[in-house]
C-alpha positions in Angstrom: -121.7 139.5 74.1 -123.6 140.2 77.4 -122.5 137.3 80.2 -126.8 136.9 80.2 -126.4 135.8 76.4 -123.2 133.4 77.5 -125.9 132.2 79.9 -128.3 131.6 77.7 -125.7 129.5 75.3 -124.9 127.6 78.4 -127.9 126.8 78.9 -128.4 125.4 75.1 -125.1 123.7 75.0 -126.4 121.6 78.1 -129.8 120.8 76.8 -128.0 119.9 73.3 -128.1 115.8 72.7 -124.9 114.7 71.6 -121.0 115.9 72.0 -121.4 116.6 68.3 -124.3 118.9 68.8 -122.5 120.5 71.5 -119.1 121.1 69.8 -121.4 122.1 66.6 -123.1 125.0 69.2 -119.5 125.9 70.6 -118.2 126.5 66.9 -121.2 128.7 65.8 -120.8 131.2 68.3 -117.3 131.5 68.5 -117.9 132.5 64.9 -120.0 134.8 65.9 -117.7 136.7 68.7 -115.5 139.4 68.4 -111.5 137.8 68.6 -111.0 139.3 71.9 -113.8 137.3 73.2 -112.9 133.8 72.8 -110.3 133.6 75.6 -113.2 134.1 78.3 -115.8 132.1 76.5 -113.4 129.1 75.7 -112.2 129.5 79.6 -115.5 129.9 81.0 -117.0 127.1 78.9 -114.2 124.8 80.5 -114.8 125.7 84.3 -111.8 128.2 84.0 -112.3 131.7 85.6 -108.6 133.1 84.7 -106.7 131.7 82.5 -105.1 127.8 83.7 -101.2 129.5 83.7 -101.7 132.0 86.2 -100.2 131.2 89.1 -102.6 130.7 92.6 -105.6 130.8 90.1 -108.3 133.0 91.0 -107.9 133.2 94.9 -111.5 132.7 95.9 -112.5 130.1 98.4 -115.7 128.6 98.5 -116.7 130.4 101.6 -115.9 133.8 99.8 -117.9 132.9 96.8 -121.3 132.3 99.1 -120.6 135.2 100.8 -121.0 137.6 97.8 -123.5 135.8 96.0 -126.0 135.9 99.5 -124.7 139.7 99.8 -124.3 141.1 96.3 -123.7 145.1 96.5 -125.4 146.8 93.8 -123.9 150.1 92.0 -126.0 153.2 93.0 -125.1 154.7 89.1 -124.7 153.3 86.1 -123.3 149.3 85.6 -125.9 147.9 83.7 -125.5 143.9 82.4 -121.8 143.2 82.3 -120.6 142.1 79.1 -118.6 139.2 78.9 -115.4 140.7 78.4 -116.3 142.6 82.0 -116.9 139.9 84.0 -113.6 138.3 82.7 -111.4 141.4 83.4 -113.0 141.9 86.6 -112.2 138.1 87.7 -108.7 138.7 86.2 -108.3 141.9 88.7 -109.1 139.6 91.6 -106.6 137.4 91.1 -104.2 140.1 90.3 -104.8 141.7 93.8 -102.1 141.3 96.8 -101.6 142.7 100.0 -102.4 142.0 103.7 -106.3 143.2 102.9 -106.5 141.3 99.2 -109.2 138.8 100.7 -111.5 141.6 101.6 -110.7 143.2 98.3 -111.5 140.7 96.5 -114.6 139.9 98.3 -115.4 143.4 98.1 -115.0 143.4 94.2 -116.9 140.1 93.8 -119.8 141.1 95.6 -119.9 144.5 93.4 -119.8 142.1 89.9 -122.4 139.9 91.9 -124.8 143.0 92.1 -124.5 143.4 88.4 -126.1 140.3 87.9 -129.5 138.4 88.5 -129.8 135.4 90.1 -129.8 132.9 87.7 -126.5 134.5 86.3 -124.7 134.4 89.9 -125.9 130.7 89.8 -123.9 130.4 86.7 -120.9 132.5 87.5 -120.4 130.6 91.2 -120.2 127.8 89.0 -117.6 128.8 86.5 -115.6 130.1 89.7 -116.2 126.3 91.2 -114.8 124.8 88.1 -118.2 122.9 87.3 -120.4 124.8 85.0 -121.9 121.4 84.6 -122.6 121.8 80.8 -120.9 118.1 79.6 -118.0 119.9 77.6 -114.5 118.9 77.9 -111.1 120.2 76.6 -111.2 117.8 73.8 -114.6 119.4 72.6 -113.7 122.9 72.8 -110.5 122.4 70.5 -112.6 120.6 68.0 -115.2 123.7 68.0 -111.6 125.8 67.6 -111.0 123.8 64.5 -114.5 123.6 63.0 -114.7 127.4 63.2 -111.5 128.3 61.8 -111.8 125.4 59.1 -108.5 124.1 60.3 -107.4 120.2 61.3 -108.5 119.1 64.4 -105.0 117.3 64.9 -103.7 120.6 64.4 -105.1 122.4 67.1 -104.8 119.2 69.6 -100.9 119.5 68.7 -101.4 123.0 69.3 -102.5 122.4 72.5 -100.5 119.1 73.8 -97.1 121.4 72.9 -98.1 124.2 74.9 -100.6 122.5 77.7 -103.2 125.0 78.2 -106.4 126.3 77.2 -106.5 129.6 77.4 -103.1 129.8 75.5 -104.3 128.1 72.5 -107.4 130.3 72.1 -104.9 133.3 72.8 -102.7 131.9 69.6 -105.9 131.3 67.4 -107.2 134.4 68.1 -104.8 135.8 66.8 -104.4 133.7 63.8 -101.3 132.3 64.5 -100.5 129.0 62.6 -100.6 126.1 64.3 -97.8 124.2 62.1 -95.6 127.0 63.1 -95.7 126.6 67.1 -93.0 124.6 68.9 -92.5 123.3 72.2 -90.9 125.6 75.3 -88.9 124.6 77.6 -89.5 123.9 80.9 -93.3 123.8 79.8 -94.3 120.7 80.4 -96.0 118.6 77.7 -98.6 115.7 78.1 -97.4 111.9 77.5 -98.1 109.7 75.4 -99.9 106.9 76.8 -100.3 103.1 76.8 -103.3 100.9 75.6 -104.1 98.3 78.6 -104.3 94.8 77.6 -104.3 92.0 80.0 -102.1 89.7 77.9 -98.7 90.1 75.6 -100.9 88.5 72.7 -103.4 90.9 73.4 -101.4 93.6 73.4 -99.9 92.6 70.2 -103.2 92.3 68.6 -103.6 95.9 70.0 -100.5 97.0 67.6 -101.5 94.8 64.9 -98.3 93.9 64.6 -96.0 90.7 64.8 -92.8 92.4 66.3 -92.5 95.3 68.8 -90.3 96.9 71.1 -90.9 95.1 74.7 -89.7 97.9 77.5 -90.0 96.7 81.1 -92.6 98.6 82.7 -91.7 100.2 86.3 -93.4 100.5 89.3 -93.0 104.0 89.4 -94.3 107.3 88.4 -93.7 109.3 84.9 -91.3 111.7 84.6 -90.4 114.8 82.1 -86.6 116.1 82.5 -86.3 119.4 80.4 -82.3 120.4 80.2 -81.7 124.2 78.8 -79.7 126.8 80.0 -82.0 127.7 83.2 -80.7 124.1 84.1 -82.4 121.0 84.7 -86.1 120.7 85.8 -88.1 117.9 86.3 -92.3 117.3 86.0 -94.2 114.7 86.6 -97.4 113.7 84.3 -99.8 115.8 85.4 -97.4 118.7 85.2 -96.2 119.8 88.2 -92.6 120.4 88.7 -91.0 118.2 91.3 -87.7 119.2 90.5 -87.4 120.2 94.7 -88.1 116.8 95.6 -85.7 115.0 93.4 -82.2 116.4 93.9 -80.7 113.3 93.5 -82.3 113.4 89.6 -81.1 116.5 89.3 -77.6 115.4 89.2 -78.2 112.5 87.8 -79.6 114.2 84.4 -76.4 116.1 84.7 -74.5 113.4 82.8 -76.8 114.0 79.9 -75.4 115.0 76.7 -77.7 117.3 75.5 -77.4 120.8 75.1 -81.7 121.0 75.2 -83.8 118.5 76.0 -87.1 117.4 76.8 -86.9 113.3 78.0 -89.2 110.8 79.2 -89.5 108.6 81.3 -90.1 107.2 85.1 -88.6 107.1 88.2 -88.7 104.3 90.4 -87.5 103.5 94.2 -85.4 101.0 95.2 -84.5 98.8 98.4 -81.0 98.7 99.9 -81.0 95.3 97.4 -81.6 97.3 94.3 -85.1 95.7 94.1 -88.1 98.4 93.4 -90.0 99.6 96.7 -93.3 99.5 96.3 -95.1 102.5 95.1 -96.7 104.0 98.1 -92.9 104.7 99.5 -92.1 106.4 96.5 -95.2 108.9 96.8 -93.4 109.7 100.3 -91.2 111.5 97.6 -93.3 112.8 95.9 -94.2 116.9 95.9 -91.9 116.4 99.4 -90.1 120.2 99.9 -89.4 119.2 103.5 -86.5 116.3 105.3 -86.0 115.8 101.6 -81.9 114.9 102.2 -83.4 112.8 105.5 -85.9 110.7 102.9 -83.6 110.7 99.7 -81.2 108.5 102.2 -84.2 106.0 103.5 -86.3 105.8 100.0 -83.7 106.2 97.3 -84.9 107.2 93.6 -83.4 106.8 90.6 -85.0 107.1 86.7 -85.2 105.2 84.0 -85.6 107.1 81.1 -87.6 105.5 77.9 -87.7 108.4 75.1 -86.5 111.8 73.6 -89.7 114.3 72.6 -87.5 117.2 71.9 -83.4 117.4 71.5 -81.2 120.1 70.8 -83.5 122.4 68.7 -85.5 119.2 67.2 -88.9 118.0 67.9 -88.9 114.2 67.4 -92.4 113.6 68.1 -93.2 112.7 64.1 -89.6 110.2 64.1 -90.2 106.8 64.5 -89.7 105.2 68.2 -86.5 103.1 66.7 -85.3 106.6 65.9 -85.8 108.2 69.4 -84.6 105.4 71.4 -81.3 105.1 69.4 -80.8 109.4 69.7 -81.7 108.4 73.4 -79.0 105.7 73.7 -76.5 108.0 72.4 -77.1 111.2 75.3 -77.9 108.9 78.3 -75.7 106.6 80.3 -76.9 103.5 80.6 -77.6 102.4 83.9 -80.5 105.0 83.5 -81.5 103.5 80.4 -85.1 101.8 80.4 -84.3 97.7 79.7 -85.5 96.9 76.2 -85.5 94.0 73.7 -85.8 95.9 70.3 -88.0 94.1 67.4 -89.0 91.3 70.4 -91.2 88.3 68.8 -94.3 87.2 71.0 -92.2 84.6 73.0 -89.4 87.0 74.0 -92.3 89.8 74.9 -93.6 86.8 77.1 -90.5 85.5 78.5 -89.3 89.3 79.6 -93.1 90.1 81.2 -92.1 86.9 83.3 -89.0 88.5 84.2 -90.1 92.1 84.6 -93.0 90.6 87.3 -90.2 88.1 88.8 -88.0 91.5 89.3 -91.1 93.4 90.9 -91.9 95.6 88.3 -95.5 95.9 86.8 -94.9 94.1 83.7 -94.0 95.7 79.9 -94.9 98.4 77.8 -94.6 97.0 73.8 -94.1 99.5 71.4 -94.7 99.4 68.1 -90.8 100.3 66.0 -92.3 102.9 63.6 -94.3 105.0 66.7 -94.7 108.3 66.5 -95.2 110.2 69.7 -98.5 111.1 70.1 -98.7 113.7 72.8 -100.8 113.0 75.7 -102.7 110.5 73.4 -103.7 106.3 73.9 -104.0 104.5 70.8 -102.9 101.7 68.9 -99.2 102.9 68.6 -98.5 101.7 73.1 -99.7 98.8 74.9 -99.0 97.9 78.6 -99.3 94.3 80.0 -99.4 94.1 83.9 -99.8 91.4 86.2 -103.3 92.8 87.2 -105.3 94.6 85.2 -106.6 97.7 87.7 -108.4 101.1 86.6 -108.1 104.3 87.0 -110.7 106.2 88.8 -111.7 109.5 89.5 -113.8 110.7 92.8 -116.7 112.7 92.3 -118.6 112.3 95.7 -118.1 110.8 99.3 -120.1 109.9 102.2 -119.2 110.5 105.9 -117.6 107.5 107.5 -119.4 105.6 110.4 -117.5 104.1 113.7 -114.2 103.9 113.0 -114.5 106.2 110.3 -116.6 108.5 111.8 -115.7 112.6 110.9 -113.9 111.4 107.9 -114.9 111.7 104.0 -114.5 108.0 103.5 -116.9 106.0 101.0 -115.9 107.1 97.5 -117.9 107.2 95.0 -115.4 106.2 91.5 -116.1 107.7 88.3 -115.2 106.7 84.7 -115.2 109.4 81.4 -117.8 109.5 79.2 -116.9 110.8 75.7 -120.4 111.2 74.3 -121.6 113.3 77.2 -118.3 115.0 77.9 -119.1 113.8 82.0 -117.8 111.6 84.8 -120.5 108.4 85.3 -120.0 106.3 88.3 -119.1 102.6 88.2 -118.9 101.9 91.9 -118.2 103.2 95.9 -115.9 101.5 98.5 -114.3 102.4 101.7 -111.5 100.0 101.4 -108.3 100.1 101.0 -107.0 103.5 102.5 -105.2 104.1 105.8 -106.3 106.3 108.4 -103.5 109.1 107.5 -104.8 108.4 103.9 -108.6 108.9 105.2 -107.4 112.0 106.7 -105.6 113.5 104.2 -108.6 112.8 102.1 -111.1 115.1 103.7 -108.7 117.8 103.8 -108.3 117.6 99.5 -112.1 116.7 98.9 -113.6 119.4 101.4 -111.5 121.8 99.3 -113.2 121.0 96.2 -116.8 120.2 97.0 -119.5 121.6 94.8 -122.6 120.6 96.5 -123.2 119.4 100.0 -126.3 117.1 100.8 -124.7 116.6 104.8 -124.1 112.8 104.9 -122.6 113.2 101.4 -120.9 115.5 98.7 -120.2 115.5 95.3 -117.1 117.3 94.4 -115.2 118.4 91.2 -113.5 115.4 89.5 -109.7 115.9 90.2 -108.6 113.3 92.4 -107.3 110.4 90.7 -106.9 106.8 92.4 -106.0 103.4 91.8 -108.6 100.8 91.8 -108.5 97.3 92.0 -112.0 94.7 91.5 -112.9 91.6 90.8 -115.2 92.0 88.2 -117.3 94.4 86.4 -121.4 93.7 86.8 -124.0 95.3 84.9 -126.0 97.7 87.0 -129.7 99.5 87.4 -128.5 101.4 90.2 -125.8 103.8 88.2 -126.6 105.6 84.7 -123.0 104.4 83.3 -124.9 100.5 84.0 -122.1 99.4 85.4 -120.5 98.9 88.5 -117.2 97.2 90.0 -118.0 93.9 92.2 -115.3 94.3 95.2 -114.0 97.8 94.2 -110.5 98.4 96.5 -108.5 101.7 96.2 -104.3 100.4 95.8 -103.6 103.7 96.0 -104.0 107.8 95.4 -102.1 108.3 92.1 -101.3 112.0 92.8 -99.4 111.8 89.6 -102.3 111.4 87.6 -104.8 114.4 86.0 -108.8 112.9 85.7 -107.8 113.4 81.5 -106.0 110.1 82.3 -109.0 108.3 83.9 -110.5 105.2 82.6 -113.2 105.7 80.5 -116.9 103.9 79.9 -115.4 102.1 76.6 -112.6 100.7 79.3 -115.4 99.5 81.2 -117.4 97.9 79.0 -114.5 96.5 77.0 -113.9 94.5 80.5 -117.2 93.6 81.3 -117.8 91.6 77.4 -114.3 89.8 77.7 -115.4 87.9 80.8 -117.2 86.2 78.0 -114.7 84.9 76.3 -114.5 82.5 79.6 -118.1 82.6 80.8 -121.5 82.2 79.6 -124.0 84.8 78.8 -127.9 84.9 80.8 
């Protein structure tokens, strides 16, 4: 395949209606392709240039990337139309290149693949390189394509890809026709966590499980943690999967006391007060990715864990056991005191009674689980359910305005963006200024001037990575967004660095809040 005729099924997959449509165009071609071809056309689909493992990505700045498309350099004999397969290798010999002169290399070698191509193709490869080739598909649709073309189960190939956590690595395995039934987890590769159901009351919550009786664990005011043990020691990575294991000595040696010979736990570690009472969260991101003063800040914001369940354990996977299963194997290899508290088979009134006492203690509130859950990797359904004090969303950033006054020279008026899963995009649902610190405004700029993808000068919209925190009072319909929403009173509680946009809210969230306020109020 030429990278004009990957163009040209861009260019249909973005005009298609429906995710379905999409993921039905995705599958037909990859039938089409030679093997070799589907790890650049499943990463380039995605917004990946090189594949999501390799380490410092592709190396090109923004700045770089204009340069060579304005100043393209084309070959005096021969290269015709690059192929597909070109263009990838070419972007794969960038990143490989180091040295004190490596920028201008790869400038140099960029411009050359730039002169290769006409305009509308440059266009389409800047955006790849930027991470937003803007076509509405996600990871989710391009493993269901996977499936659909090899007639295979698409919860195959999603546990495919939630044991090994990347893209390009699946396609790799596929391509090869490697079964998915026959790939395990590795160690110290970081999976994705199961997640938890919101509801805003235990009832609800139990209505969520559909069950009478569930496991009620108090949930902390923390941030998730995966502890892998093996014989390179003990590592630690947060949820979305960057190792931290610098920043947490003092977890380090407390997983020491582990008996486990392997072992791949979960769960979240929290900060406490000189009293033994949970700081609140925005000390314990002081922590967090910290590789500096960390001795100096484990003595003023001390962390401990509290560990909730076992996903892998000496040579087992125990995703497919039941959660009354894991958690007794888990009681068995951890002490304790770094035990998550738990009231097995809990009936409504002692779910209720402990969410008092979780709250009272100044934790969030509970997770309730049902007994016979599986682990569903990096999935929400029916299987988790959190209850917290306040119901608050997470939000991703896609654009920002330039502050005024106070404000002035900072990025500060965000707009906040919730999933769509039939268009595969980010639709916004509100903007606010509030709720940040100056440091945070600062720090701000810095991250979303890194990742802008278009700049109209008092604004600019940027890829959707960072994830915060928001708190409201209500969710109103809206004219002025294409979600039809928006968030009356939108705050920002705080930046959850811990968090990947996969894990955002989405439009279904949204409206699911805005039609229970009418349980209590009446309809115009």
């Amino acid at each position: 395949m030429l990278f004009r005729e990957f163009v040209e099924v861009c260019k249909r997959i973005r005009a298609a209606k429906g995710i379905n449509e999409k993921i039905g165009l995705i599958a037909s071609y990859l039938k089409r392709l030679d093997r070799e071809e589907w790890v650049p056309y499943i990463l380039f689909l995605t917004g990946n240039p090189v594949p999501d493992t390799l380490e410092g990505g592709l190396g090109v700045g923004h700045r770089t990337l204009v340069k060579a498309m304005k100043n393209p350099v084309r070959p005096l004999i021969g290269g015709g139309p690059p192929s597909l397969l070109e263009v990838y290798r070419t972007l794969l010999e960038i990143a490989g290149m180091r040295g004190r002169d490596s920028q201008a290399r790869r400038e140099g070698l960029l411009r050359s693949l730039m002169g290769r191509l006409s305009r509308e193709e440059r266009e389409w490869l800047a955006s790849i390189i930027m991470g937003e080739p803007r076509i509405g598909v996600m990871t989710g649709h391009v493993l269901r394509a996977l499936a659909h073309a090899l007639h295979i189960s698409e919860d195959k190939v999603r546990r495919l890809y939630m044991l090994r956590g990347s893209i390009h690595e699946v396609a790799e395995l596929l391509a090869r026709g490697v079964d998915p039934a026959s790939v395990g987890p590795r160690l110290y590769k970081p999976l994705r966590p199961m997640l938890g159901t919101p509801a805003r009351t235990v009832t609800e919550a139990f209505n969520i499980l559909g069950v009478s009786r569930a496991a009620a664990e108090e949930k902390y005011d923390g941030f998730r943690i995966q502890i892998h043990i093996g014989d390179r020691g003990v590592r630690i990575f947060s949820r979305n999967l960057l190792d931290v294991t610098q920043s947490f000595p003092e977890l380090v040696e407390y997983s020491s006391s582990i008996e486990a010979r392997e072992a791949i736990l979960d769960g979240e570690a929290v900060a406490l007060g000189r009293d033994g009472r949970p700081l609140p969260f925005q000390y314990l991101m002081r922590r967090f990715k910290r590789v500096e003063d960390v001795e100096g800040y484990m003595d003023s914001i001390p962390v401990t864990m509290r560990l909730f369940d076992v996903i892998y354990l000496d040579g087992e996977l125990l995703i497919d056991r039941p959660y009354i299963y894991r958690r007794e194997r888990l009681e068995r290899i951890v002490p304790s005191e770094y035990l998550a508290r738990v009231v097995l088979d809990a009936s409504l009134s002692e779910a209720e009674a402990m969410y008092r006492e979780a709250v009272e203690s100044g934790h969030e509130g509970i997770m309730l689980k049902r007994m016979d859950s599986p682990y569903t990797l990096g999935s929400r359904g029916r299987y988790w359910a959190k209850v917290k004090e306040k119901e608050t969303l997470d939000l991703v950033i896609v654009g920002a305005e330039w502050g005024h006054g106070r404000r002035r020279g900072w990025l500060s008026d965000y707009y906040l963006a919730a999933y769509n899963p039939r268009t595969g995009g980010y639709e916004i649902v509100g903007k606010t200024f509030k709720g940040l610190t100056d440091e945070e405004f600062q720090y701000m700029t810095r991250r979303l001037k890194e990742l802008v993808v278009r700049d109209e000068g008092y604004r600019v919209f940027v890829k959707p990575e960072i994830v915060v925190e928001v708190d409201f009072n209500e969710v109103q319909k809206s004219p002025k967004y294409r979600s039809g929403y928006a968030l009356r009173l939108a705050r920002i509680k705080r930046i959850r660095e811990d968090k990947s946009p996969e894990e955002a809210a989405t439009i279904d969230d949204i409206r699911r809040i805005y039609e229970e306020q009418f349980r209590r109020k009446a309809r115009l």
